[in-house]
VEXMARVEX-942162 format. One record per residue: residue number from 1; x, y, z of N, C-alpha, C in turn. Coordinates in nm, 2 decimals. Each point is the difference from the previous one (the first is absolute). Layout:
N
 resi n_east n_north   n_up ca_east ca_north  ca_up c_east c_north   c_up
  NUM      X       Y      Z       X        Y      Z      X       Y      Z
...
This chain:
72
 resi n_east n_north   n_up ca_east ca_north  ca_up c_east c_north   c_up
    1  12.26    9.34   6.72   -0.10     0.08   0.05  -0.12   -0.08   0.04
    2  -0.02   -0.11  -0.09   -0.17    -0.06   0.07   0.08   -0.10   0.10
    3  -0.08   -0.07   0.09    0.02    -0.02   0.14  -0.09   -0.07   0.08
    4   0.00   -0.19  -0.13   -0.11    -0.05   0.08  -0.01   -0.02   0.11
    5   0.10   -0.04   0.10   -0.02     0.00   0.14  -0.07    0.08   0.06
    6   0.04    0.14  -0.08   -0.09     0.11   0.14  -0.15   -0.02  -0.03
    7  -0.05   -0.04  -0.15   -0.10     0.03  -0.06  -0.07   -0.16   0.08
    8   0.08   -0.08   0.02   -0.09    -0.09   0.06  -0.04    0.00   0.17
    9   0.13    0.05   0.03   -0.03     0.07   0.14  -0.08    0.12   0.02
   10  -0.04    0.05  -0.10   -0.10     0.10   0.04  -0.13   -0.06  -0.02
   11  -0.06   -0.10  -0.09   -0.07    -0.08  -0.04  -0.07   -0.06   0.09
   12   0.11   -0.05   0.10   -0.03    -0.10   0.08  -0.02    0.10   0.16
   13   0.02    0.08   0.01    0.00     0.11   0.14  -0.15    0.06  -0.02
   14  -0.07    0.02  -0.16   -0.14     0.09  -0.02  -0.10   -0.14   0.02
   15   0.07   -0.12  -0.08   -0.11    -0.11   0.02  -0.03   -0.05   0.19
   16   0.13   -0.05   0.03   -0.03    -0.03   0.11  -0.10    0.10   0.11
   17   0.00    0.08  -0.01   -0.07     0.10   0.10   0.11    0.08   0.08
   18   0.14   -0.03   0.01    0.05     0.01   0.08   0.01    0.22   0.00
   19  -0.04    0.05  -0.12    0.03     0.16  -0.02  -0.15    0.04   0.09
   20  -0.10   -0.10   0.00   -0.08     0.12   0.04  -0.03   -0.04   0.16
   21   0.09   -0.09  -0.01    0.04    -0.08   0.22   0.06    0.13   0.01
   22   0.14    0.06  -0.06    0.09     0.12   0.02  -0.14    0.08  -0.03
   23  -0.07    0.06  -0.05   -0.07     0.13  -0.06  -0.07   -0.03   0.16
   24  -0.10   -0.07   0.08   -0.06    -0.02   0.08   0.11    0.07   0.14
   25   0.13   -0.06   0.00    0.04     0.01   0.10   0.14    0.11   0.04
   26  -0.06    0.12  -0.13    0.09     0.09  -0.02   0.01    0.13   0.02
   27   0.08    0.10   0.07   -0.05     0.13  -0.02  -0.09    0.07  -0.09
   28  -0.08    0.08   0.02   -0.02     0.08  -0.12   0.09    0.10  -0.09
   29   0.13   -0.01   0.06    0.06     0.05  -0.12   0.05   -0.11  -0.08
   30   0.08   -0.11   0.06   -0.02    -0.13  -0.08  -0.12   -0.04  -0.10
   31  -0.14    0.03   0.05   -0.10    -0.09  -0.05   0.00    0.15  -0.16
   32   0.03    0.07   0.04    0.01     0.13  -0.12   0.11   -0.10  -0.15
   33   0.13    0.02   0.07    0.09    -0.06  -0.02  -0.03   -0.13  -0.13
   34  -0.09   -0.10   0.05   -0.02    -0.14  -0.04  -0.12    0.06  -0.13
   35  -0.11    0.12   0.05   -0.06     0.04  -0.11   0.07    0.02  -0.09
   36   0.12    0.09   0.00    0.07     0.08  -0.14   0.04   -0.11  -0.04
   37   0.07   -0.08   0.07    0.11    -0.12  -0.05  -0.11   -0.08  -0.18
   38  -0.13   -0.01   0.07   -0.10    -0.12  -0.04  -0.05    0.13  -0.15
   39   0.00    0.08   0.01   -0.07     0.10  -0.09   0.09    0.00  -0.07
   40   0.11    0.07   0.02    0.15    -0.03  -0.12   0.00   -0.13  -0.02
   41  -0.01   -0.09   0.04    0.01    -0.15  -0.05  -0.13   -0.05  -0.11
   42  -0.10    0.09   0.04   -0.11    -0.04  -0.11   0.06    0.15  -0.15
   43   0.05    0.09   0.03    0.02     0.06  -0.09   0.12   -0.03  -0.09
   44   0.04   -0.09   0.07    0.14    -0.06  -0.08  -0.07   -0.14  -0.12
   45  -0.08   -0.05   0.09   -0.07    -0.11  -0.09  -0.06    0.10  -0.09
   46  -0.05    0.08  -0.03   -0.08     0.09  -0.11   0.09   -0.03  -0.06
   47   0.12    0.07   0.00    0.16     0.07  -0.14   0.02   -0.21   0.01
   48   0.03   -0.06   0.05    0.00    -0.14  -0.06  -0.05   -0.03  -0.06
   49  -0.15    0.00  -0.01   -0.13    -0.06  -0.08   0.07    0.10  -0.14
   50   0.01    0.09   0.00    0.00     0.14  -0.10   0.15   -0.06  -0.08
   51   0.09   -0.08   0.08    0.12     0.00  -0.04  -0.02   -0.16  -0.09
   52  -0.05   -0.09   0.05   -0.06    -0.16  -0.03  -0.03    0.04  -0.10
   53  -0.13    0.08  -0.08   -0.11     0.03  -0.06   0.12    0.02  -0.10
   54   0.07    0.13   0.03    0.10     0.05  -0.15   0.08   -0.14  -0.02
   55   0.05   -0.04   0.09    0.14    -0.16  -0.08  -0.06   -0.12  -0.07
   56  -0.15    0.00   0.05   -0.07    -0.05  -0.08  -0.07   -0.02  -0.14
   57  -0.05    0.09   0.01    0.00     0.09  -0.15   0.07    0.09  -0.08
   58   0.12    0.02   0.05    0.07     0.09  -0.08   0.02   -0.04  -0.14
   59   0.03   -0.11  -0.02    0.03    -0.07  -0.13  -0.14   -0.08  -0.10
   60  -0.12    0.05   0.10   -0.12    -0.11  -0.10  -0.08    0.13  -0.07
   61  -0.07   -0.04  -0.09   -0.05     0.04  -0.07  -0.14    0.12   0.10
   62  -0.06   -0.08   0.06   -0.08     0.09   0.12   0.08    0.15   0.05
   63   0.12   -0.09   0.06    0.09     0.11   0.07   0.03    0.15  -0.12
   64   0.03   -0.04  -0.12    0.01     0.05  -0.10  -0.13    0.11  -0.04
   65  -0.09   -0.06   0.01   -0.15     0.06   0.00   0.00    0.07   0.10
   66  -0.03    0.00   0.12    0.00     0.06   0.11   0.08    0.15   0.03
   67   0.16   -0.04  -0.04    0.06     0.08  -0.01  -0.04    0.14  -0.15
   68  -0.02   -0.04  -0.09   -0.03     0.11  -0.08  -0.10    0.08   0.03
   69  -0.13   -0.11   0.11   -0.09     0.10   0.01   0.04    0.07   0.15
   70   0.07    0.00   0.03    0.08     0.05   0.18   0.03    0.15  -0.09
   71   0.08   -0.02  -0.14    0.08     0.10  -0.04  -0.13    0.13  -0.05
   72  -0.11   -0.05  -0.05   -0.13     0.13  -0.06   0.00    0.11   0.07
């Protein structure tokens, strides 16, 4: 399921400039298009950070703390 190639190819398509050459030179329903794409992609990194945060702590003492007070 993970997929560094795409993750570096996408990496490398936001850095270079080359999405917002395409956003510049696109329909407006494309340029729509490239907003959702980028907004699900930042709401995906949320549930990652959220997903990192739990495999990190699940097992430490903090995580342990945290969690009991999640449960009040």
């Amino acid at each position: 399921m993970l997929n560094e190639k795409f993750l570096t190819d996408l990496e490398n398509y936001l850095k270079s400039g080359q999405l917002e050459e395409d956003f510049k030179y696109s329909s407006e329903e494309r340029r729509m298009e490239i907003l959702d794409y980028l907004e699900r992609l930042m709401d995906l990194a949320e549930v990652a950070d959220e997903v990192a945060t739990r495999l990190i702590f699940k097992n430490s003492a903090l995580g342990q703390m945290f969690n009991s007070n999640n449960q009040k």
